[in-house]
C-alpha positions in Angstrom: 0.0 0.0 0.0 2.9 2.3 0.4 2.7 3.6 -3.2 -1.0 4.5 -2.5 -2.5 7.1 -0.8 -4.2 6.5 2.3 -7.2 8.2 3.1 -8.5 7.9 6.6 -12.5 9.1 6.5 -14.7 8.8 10.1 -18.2 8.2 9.7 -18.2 7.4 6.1 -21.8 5.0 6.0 -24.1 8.2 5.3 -24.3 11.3 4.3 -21.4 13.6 3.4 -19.0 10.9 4.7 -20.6 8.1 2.2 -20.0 10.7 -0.8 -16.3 11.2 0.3 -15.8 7.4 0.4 -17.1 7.0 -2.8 -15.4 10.3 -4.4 -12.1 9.3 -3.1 -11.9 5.7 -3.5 -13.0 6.4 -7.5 -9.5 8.5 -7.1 -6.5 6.5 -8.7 -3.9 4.7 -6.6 -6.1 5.4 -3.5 -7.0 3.3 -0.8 -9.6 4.7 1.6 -10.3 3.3 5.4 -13.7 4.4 7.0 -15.8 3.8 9.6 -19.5 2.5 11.0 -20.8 2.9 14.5 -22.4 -0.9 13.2 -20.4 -2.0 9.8 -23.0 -4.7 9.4 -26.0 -2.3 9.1 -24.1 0.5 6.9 -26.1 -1.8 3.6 -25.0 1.1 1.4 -21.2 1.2 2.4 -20.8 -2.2 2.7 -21.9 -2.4 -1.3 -19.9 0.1 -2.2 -17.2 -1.7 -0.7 -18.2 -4.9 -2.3 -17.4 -3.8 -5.8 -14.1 -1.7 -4.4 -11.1 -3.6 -3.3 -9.6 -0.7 -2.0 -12.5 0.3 0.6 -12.0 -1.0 4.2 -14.3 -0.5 6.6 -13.4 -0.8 10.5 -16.4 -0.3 13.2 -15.8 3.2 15.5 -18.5 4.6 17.8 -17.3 8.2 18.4 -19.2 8.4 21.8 -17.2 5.9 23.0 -13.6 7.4 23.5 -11.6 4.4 24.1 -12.8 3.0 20.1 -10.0 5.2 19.2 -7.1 3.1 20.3 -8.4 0.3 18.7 -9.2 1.3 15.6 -5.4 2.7 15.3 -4.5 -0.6 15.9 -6.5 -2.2 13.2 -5.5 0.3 11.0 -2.0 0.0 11.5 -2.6 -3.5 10.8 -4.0 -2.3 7.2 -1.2 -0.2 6.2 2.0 1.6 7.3 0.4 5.3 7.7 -1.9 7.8 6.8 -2.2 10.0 4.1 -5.3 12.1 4.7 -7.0 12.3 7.7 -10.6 13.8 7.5 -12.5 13.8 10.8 -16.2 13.5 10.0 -18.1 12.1 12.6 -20.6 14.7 14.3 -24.3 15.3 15.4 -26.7 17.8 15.6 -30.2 18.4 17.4 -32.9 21.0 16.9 -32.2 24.5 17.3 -32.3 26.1 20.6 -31.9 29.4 22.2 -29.0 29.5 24.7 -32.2 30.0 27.4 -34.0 26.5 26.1 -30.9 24.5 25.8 -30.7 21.9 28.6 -27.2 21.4 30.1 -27.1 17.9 28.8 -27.4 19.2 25.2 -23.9 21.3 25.3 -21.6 18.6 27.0 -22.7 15.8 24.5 -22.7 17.8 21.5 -19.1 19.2 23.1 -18.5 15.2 23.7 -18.8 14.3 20.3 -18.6 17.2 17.7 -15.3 18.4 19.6 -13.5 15.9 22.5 -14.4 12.8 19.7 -12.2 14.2 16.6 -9.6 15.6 19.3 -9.2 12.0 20.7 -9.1 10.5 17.1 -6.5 12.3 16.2 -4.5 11.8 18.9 -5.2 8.1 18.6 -3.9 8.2 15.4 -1.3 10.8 14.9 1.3 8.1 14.9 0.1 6.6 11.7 -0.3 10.4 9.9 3.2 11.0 10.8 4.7 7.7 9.5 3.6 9.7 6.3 5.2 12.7 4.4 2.0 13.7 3.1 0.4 14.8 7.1 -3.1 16.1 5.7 -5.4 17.1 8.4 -9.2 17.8 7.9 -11.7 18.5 10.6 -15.0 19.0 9.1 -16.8 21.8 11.0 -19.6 24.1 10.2 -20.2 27.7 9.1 -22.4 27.5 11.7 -19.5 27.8 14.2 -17.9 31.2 12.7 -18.2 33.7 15.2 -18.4 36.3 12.6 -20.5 35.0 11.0 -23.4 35.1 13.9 -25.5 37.7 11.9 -29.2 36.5 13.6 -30.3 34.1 16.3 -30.9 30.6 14.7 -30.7 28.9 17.5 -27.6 27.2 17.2 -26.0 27.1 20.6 -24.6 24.2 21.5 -24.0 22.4 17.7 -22.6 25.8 17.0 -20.4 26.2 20.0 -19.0 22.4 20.2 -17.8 23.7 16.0 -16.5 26.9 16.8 -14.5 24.7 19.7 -13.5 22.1 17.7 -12.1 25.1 14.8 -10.4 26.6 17.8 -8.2 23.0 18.3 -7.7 22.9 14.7 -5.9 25.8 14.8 -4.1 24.9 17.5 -2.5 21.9 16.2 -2.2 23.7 12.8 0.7 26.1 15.3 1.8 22.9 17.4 2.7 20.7 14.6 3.8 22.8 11.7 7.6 22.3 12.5 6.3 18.6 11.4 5.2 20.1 8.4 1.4 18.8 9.4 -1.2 21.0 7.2 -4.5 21.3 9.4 -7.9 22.9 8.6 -11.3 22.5 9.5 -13.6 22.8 6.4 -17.2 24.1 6.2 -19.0 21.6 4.2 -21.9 23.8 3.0 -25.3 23.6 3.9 -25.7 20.0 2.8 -28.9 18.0 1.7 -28.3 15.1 4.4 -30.8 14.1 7.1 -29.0 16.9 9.7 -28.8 19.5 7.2 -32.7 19.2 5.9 -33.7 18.9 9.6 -31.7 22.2 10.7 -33.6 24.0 7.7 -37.2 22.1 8.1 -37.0 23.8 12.5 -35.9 27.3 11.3 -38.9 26.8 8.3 -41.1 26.4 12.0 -40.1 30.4 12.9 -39.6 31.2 9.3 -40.5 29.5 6.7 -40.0 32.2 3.1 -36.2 32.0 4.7 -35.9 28.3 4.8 -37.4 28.5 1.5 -34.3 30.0 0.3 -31.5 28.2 1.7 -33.0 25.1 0.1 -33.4 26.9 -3.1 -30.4 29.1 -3.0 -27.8 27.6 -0.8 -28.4 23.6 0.2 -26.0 21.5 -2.1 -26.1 18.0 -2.4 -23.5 15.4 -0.9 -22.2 15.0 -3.9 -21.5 18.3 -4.3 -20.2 19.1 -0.6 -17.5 15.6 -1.3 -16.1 16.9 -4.7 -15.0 20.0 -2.9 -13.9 18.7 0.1 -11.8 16.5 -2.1 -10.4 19.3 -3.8 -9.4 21.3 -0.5 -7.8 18.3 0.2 -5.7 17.4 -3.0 -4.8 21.5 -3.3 -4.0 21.7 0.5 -0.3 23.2 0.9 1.4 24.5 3.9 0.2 27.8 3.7 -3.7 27.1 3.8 -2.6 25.3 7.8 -4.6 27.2 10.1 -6.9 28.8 7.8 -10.7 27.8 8.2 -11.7 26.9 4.3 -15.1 26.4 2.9 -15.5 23.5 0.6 -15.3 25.6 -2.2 -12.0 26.8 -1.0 -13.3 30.1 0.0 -11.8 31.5 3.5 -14.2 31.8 6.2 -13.9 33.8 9.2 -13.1 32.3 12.9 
């Protein structure tokens, strides 16, 4: 596999994670390894995988912290390193105001959205820097842009465990560049998947004429969301570590 390039993709049975397996694994010389809370029931990744050799699925449950050392092991098992890392993994809930949110709301959005890719890549760091290649992706959410906070949508705590997760990436993007890592969190748009249409269908609730026009003017499919992720990644160079990149390689603010 050494002559390959190794893609590591969490999460990659539904939704924008499906659509960056299949992108990248159509990619030549590639070899992609993803993961499934339950491999058995992702039916759609496990065909995929049927008809490409170079797909592996390993089974990772992001809620449960200690998955991560064991998946590096299986992966290590796989192949010598990592390529690409792209941390994908993440869930939502329906918006609330900082007022309605219960407590339990913000520490396990915070649990997963930002402690679960931070302990993934720690867990496998050793395998990205047996590489010379030491791509780092977080996938975050415009959604966690500070600057961005124009109106209330009630985005609290998905918003806040994003905005703590782009914070980290930047971090390591400071810590690791004498290693010549290259790390970014990438917005993936506003994406047709089961959380994205559920985020517009509750703001549709307080205003529907606007959720009218994020579906019609701004919601891209996953398709669309993993061809330009996939291009961040294969135009990433030292200089974009740090920065916080939109899918279509646009700049966002922190």
């Amino acid at each position: 596999m050494s002559s390959n390039t190794i893609y590591f993709v969490s999460g990659g049975n539904r939704g924008i994670g499906f659509a960056l397996v299949k992108k990248l694994s159509s990619l030549a010389n590639s070899v992609v390894i993803t993961t499934a809370r339950s491999p058995a029931k992702a039916t759609d990744l496990k065909d995929w995988q049927k008809e490409h050799s170079n797909v592996h699925v390993l089974k990772y449950d992001a809620s449960v912290h200690n998955d991560a050392t064991e998946l590096a092991t299986q992966i290590e098992k796989l192949t010598g390193g990592i390529d690409v890392f792209v941390a994908n993994s993440g869930i939502s809930e329906e918006p609330m105001t900082v007022l309605e949110t219960p407590i339990e709301s913000w520490t396990r959005l915070y649990a997963i959205n930002t402690l679960g890719p931070i302990v993934l890549f720690k867990a496998l760091y050793p395998l990205i820097a047996k590489r010379d290649t030491r791509k780092v992706v977080f996938i975050s959410s415009g959604l966690g842009s500070q600057k961005n906070m124009s109106d209330a949508f009630g985005t609290s705590s998905y918003g806040q465990s994003k905005s703590a997760l782009n914070f980290t990436a930047k971090e390591l993007s400071l810590e690791l560049a004498k290693e010549n890592f290259v790390v970014v969190p990438v917005h993936p748009g506003l994406v047709n998947t089961e959380m994205g249409s559920g985020y517009v269908d509750n703001l549709g609730k307080n205003s529907g004429e606007f959720a009218d026009v994020l579906r019609a003017n701004v919601m891209i499919t996953t398709e669309q969301s993993a061809d330009g992720i996939a291009n961040v990644i294969a135009t990433l160079s030292k200089e974009d570590s740090g920065k916080f990149l939109g899918y279509d390689r646009s700049t966002l603010e922190w």
